[in-house]
C-alpha positions as CSV (number, residue, x, y, z in Angstrom):
1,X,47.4,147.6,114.7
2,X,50.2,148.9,116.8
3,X,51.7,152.1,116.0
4,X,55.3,151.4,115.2
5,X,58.3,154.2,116.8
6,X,59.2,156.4,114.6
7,X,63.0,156.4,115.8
8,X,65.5,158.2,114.4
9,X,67.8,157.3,110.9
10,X,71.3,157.1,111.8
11,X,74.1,159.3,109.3
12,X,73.5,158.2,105.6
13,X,76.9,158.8,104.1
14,X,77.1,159.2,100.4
15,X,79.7,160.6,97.7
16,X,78.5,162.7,94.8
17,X,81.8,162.3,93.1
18,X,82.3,158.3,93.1
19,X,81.7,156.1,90.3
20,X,78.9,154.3,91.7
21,X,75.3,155.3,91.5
22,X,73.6,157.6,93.9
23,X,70.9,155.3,94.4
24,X,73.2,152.1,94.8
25,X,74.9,153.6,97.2
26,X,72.0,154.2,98.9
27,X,70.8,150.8,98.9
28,X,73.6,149.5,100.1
29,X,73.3,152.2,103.2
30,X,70.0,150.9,104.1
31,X,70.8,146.9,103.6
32,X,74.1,147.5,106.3
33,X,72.4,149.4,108.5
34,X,69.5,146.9,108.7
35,X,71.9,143.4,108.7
36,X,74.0,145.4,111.3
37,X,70.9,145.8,113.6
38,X,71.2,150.1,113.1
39,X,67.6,150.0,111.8
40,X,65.0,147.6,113.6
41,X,62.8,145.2,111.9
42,X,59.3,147.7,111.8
43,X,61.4,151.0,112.7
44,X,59.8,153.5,110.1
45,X,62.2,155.0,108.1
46,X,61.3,158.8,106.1
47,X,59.2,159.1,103.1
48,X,61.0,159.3,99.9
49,X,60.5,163.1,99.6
50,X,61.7,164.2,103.0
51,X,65.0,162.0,102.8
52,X,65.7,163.5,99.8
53,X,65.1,167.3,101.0
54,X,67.2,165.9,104.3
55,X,70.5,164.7,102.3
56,X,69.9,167.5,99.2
57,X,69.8,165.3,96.5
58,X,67.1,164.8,93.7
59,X,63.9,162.0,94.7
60,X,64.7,160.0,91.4
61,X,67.6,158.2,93.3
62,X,65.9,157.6,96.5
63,X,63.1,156.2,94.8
64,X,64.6,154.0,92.9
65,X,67.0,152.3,96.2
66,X,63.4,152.2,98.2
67,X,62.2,150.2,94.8
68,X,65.2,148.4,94.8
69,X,64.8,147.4,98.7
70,X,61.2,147.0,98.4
71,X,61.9,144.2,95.8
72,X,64.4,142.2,98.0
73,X,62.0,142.0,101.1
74,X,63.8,144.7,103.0
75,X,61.3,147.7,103.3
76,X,57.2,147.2,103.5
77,X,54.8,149.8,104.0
78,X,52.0,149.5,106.7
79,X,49.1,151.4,106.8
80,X,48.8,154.6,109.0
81,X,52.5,154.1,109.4
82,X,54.0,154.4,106.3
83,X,57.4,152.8,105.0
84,X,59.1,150.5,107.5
85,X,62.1,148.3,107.7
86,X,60.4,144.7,107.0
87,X,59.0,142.7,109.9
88,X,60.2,139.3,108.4
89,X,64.4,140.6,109.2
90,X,65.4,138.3,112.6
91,X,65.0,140.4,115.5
92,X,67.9,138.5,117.2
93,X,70.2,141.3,115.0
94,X,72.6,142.8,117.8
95,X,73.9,146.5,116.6
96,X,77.5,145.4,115.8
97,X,80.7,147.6,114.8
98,X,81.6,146.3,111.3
99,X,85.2,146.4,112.5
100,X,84.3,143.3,115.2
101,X,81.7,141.5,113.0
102,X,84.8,139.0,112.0
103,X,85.4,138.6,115.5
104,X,81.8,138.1,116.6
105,X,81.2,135.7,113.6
106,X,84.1,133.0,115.3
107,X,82.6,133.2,118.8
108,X,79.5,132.0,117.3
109,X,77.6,128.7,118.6
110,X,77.3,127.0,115.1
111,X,80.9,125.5,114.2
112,X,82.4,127.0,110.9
113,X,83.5,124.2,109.1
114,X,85.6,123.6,106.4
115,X,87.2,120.7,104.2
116,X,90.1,119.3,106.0
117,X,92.2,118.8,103.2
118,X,92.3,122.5,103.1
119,X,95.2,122.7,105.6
120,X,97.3,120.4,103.5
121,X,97.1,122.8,100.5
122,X,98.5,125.9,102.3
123,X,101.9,127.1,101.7
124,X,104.1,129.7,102.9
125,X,103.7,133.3,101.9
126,X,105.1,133.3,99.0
127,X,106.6,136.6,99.3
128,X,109.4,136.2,96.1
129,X,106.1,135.8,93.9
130,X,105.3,139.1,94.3
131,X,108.1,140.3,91.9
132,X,108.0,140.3,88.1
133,X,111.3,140.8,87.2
134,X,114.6,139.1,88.2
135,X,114.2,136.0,89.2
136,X,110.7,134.9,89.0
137,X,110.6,131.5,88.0
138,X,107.9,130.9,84.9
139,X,107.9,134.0,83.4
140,X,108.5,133.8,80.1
141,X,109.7,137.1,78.0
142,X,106.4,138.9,77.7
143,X,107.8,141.8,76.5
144,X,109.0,140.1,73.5
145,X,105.9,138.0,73.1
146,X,104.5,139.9,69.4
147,X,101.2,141.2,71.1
148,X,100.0,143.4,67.3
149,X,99.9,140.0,65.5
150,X,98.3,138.7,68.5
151,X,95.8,141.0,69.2
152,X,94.6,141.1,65.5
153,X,93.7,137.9,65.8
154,X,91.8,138.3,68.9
155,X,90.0,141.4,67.8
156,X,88.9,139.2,64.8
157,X,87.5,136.9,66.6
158,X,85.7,139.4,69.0
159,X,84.8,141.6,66.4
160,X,83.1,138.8,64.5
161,X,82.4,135.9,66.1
162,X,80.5,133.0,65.1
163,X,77.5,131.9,67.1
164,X,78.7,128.8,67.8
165,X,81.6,130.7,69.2
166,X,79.3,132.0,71.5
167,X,77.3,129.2,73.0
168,X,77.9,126.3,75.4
169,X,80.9,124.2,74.1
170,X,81.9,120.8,74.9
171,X,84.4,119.9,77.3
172,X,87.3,119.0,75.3
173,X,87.2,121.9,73.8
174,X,87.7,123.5,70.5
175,X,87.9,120.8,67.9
176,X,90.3,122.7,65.2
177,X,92.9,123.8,68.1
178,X,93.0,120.1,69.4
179,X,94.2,119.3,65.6
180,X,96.4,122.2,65.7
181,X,97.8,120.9,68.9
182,X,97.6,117.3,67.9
183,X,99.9,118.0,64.7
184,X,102.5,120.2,66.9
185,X,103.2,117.8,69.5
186,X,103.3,114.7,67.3
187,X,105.9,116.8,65.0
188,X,107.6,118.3,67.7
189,X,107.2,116.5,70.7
190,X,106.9,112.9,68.8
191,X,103.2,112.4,70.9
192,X,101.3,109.9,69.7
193,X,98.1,111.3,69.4
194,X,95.0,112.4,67.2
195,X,92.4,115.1,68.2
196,X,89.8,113.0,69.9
197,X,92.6,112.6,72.9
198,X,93.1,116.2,73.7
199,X,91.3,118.2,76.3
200,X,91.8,121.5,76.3
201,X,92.5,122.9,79.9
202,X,92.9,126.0,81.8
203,X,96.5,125.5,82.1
204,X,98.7,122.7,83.4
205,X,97.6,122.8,86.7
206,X,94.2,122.4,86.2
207,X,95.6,119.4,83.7
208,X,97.1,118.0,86.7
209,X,93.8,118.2,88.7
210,X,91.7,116.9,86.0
211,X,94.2,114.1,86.3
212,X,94.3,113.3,89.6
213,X,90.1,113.6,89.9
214,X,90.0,110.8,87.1
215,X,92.6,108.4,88.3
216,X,92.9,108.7,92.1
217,X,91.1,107.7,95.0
218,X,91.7,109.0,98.2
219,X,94.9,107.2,100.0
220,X,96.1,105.9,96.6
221,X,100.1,106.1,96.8
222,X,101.5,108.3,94.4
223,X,105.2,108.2,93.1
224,X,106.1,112.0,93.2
225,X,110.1,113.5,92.5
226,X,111.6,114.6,95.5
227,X,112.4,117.4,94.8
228,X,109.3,118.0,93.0
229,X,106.9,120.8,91.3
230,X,105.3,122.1,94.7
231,X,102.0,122.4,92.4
232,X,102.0,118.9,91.7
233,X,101.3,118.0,95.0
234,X,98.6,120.2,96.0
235,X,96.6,118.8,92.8
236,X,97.5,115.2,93.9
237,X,96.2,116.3,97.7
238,X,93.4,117.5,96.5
239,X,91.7,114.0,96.2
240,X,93.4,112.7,99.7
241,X,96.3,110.9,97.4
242,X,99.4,109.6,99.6
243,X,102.3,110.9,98.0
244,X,105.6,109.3,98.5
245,X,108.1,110.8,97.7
246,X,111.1,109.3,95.5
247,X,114.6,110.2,95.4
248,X,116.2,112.4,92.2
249,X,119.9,111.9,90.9
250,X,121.3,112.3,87.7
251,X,119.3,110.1,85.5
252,X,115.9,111.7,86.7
253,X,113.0,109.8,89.5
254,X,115.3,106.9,90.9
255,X,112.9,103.7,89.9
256,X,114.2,101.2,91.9
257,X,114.1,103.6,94.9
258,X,110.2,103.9,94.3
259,X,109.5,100.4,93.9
260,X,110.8,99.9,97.2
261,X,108.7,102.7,98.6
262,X,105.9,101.4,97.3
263,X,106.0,98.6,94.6
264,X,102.0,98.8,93.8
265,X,101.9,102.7,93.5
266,X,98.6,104.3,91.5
267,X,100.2,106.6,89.6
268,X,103.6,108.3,89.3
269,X,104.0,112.2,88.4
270,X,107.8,113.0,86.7
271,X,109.0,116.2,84.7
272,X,111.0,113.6,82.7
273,X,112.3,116.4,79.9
274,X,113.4,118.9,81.9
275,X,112.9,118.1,86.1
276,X,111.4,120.6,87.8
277,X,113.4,122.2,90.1
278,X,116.8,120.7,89.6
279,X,116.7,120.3,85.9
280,X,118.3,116.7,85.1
281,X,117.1,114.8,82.4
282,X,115.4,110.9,82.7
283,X,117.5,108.8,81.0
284,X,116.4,106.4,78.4
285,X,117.0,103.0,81.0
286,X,115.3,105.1,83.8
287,X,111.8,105.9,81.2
288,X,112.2,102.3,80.2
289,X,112.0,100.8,83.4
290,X,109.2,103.6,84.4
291,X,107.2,102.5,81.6
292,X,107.5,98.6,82.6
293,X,106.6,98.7,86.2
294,X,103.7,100.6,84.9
295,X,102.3,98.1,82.0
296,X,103.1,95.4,84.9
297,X,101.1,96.9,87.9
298,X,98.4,98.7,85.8
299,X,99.6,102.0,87.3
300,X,99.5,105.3,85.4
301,X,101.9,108.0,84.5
302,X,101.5,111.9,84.5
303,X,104.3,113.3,81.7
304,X,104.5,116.9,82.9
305,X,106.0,118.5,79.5
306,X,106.0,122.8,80.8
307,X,108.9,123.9,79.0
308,X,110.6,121.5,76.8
309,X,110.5,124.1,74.3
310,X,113.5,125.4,75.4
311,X,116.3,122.7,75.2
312,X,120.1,124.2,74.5
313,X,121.9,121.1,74.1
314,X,120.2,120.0,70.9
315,X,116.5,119.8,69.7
316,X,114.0,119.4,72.2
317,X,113.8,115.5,73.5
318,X,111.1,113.2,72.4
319,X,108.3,112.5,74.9
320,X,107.8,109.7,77.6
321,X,104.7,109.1,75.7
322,X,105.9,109.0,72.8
323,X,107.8,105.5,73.9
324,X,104.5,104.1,75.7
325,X,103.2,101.1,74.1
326,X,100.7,100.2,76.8
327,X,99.0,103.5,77.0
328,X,99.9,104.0,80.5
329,X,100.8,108.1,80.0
330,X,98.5,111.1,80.4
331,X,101.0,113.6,79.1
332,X,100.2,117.2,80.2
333,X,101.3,120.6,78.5
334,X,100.7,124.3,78.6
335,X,101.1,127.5,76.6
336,X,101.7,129.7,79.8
337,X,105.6,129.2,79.1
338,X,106.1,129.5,75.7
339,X,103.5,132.8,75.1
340,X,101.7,134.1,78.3
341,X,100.8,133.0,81.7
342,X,97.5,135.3,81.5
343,X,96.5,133.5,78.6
344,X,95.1,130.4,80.6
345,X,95.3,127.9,77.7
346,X,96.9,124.5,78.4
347,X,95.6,120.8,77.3
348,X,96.3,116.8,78.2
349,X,96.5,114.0,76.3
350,X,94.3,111.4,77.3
351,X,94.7,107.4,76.6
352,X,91.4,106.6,73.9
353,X,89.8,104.3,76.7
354,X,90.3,106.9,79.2
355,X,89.0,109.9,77.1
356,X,84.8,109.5,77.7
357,X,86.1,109.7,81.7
358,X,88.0,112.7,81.7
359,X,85.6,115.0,79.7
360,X,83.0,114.1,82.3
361,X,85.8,115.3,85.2
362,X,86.3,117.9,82.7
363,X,82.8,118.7,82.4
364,X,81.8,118.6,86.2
365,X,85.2,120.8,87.0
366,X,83.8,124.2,84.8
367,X,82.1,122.8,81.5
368,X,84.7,124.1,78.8
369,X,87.2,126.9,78.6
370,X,86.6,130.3,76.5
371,X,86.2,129.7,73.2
372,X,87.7,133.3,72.2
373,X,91.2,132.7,72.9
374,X,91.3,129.3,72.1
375,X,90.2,130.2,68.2
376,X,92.5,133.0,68.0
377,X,95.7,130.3,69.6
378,X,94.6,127.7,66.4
379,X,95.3,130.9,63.8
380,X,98.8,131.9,66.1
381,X,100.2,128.2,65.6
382,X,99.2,127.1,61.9
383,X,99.7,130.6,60.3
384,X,103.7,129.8,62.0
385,X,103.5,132.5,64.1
386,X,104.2,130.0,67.2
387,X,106.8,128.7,65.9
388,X,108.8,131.1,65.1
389,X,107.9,132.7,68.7
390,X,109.4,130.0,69.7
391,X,112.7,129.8,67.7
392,X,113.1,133.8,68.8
393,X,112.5,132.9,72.6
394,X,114.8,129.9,72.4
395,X,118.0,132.4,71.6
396,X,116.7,135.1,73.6
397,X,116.9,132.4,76.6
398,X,119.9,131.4,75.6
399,X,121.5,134.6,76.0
400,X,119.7,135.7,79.3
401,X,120.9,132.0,80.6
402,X,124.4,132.9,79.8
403,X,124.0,136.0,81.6
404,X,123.4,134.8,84.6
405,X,125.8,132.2,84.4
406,X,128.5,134.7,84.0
407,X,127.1,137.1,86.8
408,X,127.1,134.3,88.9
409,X,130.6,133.5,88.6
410,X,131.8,136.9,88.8
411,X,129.7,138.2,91.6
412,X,129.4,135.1,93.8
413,X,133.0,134.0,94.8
414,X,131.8,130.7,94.8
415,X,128.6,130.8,97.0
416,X,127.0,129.6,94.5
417,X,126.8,125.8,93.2
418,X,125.0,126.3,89.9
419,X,123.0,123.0,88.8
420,X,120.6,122.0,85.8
421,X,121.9,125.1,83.0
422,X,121.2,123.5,79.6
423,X,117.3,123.6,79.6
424,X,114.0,125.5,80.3
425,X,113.6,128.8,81.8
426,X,115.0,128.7,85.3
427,X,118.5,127.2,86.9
428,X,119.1,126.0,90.6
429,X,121.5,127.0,92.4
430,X,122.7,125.7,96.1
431,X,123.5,128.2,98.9
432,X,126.5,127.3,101.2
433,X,125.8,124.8,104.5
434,X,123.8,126.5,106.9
435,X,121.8,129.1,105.4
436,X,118.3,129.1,105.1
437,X,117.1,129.9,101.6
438,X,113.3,130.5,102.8
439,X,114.8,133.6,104.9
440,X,117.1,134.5,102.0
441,X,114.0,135.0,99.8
442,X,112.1,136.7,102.1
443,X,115.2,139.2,102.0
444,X,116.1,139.6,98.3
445,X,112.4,140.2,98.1
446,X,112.7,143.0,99.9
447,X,115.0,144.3,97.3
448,X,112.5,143.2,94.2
449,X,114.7,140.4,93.3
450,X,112.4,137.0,93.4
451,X,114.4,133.8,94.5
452,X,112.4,131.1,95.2
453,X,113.4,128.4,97.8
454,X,114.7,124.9,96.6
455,X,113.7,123.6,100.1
456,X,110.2,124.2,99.5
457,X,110.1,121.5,96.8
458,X,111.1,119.0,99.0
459,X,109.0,116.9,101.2
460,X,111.3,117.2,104.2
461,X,113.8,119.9,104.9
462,X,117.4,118.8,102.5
463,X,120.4,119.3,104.4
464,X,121.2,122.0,102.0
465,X,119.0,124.9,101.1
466,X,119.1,126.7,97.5
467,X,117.5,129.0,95.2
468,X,115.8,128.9,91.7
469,X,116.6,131.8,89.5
470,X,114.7,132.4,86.5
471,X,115.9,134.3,83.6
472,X,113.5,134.0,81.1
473,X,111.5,137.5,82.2
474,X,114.8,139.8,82.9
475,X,116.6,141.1,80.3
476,X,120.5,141.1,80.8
477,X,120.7,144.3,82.7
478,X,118.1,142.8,85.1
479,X,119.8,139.7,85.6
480,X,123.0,141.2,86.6
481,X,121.4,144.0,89.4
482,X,119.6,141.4,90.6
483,X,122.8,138.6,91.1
484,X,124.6,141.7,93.0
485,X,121.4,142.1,94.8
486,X,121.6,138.8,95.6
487,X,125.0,138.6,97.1
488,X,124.7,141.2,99.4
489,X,121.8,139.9,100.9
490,X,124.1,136.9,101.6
């Protein structure tokens, strides 16, 4: 046999006061070095003892990296020649500086390729998400939220937790918060519904995915608000859906507008409640006529209900579902609003026939959601806790809403035009002619003040940019730094 070179071991770096393991850090020496072509396939590297007297550190962690790489086929010994960097590594590994690896990857032979639909799901930096305060748009008051009755619940649940609370669950997920949910929304809400046609989700986003996987194929036309929930349409384009968008005005989605568009749509998405961004209400003609040109073309409808919780006008509106006598309405709902976005906890309701179909999307998607959090939610709502977090939030709103109303009109001289005030969490407000609101935001965030761009919910640029200013997450004092914030930035 050929006597392998000895060579020589380049640096080994190591830190004796980080958190991970001597020997893992070790390990992970060796595996670079080798992928970045510093050691050789065959290049003998030094006995255990000797590497250990060379970097002054005990055997017991050097043995157990050269165990470690032994197992995953990078070191083999060889008689007469002792331990070497394994034969079987490519010897087509060029040395490489880690800092042009990126580089070196792209110029490449074999094309990188990704899905195409990939591009149509980027957006702009969303630099006014970065702040949590005023005006970030979906934040709901988390420093209200009553986190010792909630955590009490959860520790229970951790501390003692079923077995069938620890196993593979089925995709709809948790059978007594579906009832929980199912009661709730038919007092509340006036949803038709029983248990069997709830799935529990990861949120209403992932609702809105689950939706558009079971109903859509690609090129499908899709009635979408214009302005509309920018979220919306990246779940709609991720099945290749055409969207068309359809004009908003007072009464909500303009239906005879869409029927011209496109008379034999597949679906139609609407925020009927409360509109996301500009905040009208669909009026009772407009869900009527909605509801009809569905039953007539066998197309579907996707409520979006995210924060009808908080209505100021009155009590809360009864659903589009709630009127559908042809079963034509998936109706989709969250908890991130109403307790905590971090909580990841949202749910659809689901036509009977259609149920079997979206539990196998659901199923294919991630198989179920945590069972943890979803026991402890079903204790939160039927011991009344929710509820009366809600009836607490609703007046705290209320107040933070007014807030910003008034700092709006005594700060802004006007610049302002303040639309969609008696609802949800959030306001819009449109800038004077000629200033672009993506720029705007960019500044205020500069300033930690988040103002997110109307334009951006718009398929095409509007002839007149604005901003929506959420108030549920700043208390008063916030709201008013961040309006005076606001105005000298314009």
């Amino acid at each position: 046999m050929k006597r392998l070179s000895k060579g020589f071991l380049p640096p080994v770096a190591l830190d004796a006061a980080s958190a991970v393991p001597m020997y893992d850090q070790l390990s992970e020496w060796f595996r670079r070095a080798i992928l970045e072509g510093q050691l050789r396939p065959g290049q003998r590297v030094p006995s255990t003892r000797s590497l250990a007297k060379e970097l002054n550190i005990s055997r017991v962690p050097v043995l157990s990296a050269y165990e470690q790489l032994f197992a995953e086929g990078y070191l083999e010994t060889f008689v007469g020649a002792g331990t070497c960097v394994a034969r079987a590594i490519p010897t087509d590994t060029k040395p490489v500086n880690p800092a042009q690896r990126a580089s070196q990857r792209l110029s490449q032979s074999a094309p990188r390729n990704i899905a195409r639909r990939v591009e149509s799901l980027r957006t702009p930096p969303q630099t006014w998400a970065n702040n949590q305060g005023a005006f970030r748009i979906g934040l709901p008051a988390i420093d209200h939220f009553p986190n010792t009755a909630w955590a009490k619940l959860v520790n229970r649940y951790a501390r003692q937790a079923p077995i069938d609370h620890m196993v593979y669950a089925g995709p709809m997920g948790y059978r007594p918060l579906r009832e929980a949910i199912a009661e709730y929304l038919g007092t509340v809400r006036a949803v038709r519904c029983d248990a069997s046609q709830i799935i529990i989700t990861t949120g209403s986003q992932h609702g809105l995915q689950l939706c558009a996987h079971a109903l859509l194929e690609a090129k499908d036309h899709v009635w979408m608000e214009d302005p509309g929930y920018p979220g919306a349409r990246q779940a709609l384009r991720t099945v290749g859906a055409h969207i068309v968008p359809v004009p908003v005005d007072d009464e909500g989605l303009n239906v005879d507008q869409a029927i011209k568009l496109s008379r034999h749509a597949r679906a139609a998405y609407i925020s009927p409640s409360h509109q996301f961004p500009l905040g009208v209400t669909m009026s009772a003609a407009r869900r009527m006529q909605l509801l009809n040109w569905a039953a007539r073309t066998g197309a579907w409808i996707i409520e979006d209900d995210y924060d009808s919780e908080y209505r100021f006008g009155g009590r809360p509106l009864a659903s589009l579902q709630g009127m559908d006598t042809d079963d034509r309405v998936i109706y989709v709902g969250t908890f991130s609003k109403v307790m905590f976005p971090a909580l990841r906890v949202g749910y659809i309701v689901v036509p009977q026939d259609l149920v079997d179909a979206f539990a196998v999307v659901r199923d294919a998607f991630d198989t179920f959601s945590s069972t943890l959090y979803q026991a402890a939610l079903t204790d939160f709502i039927r011991d009344g806790q929710f509820a009366r977090h809600i009836r607490r939030m609703r007046t705290l709103y209320l107040e933070r809403r007014m807030a910003l109303l008034e700092a709006i009109d005594q700060y802004m001289d006007d610049k302002l035009e303040v639309i969609g005030t008696h609802a949800g969490m959030q306001l819009a407000a449109l800038l004077p002619r000629g200033v672009d609101d993506v720029a705007l935001s960019i500044k205020t965030a500069k300033l930690s003040v988040s103002t997110r761009p109307l334009s951006l919910c718009y398929a095409k640029p509007p002839k007149r940019g604005g901003m929506i200013l959420g108030y549920s997450g700043a208390n008063v004092q916030e709201i008013r730094e961040g309006v005076r914030k606001l105005k000298s930035c314009l």
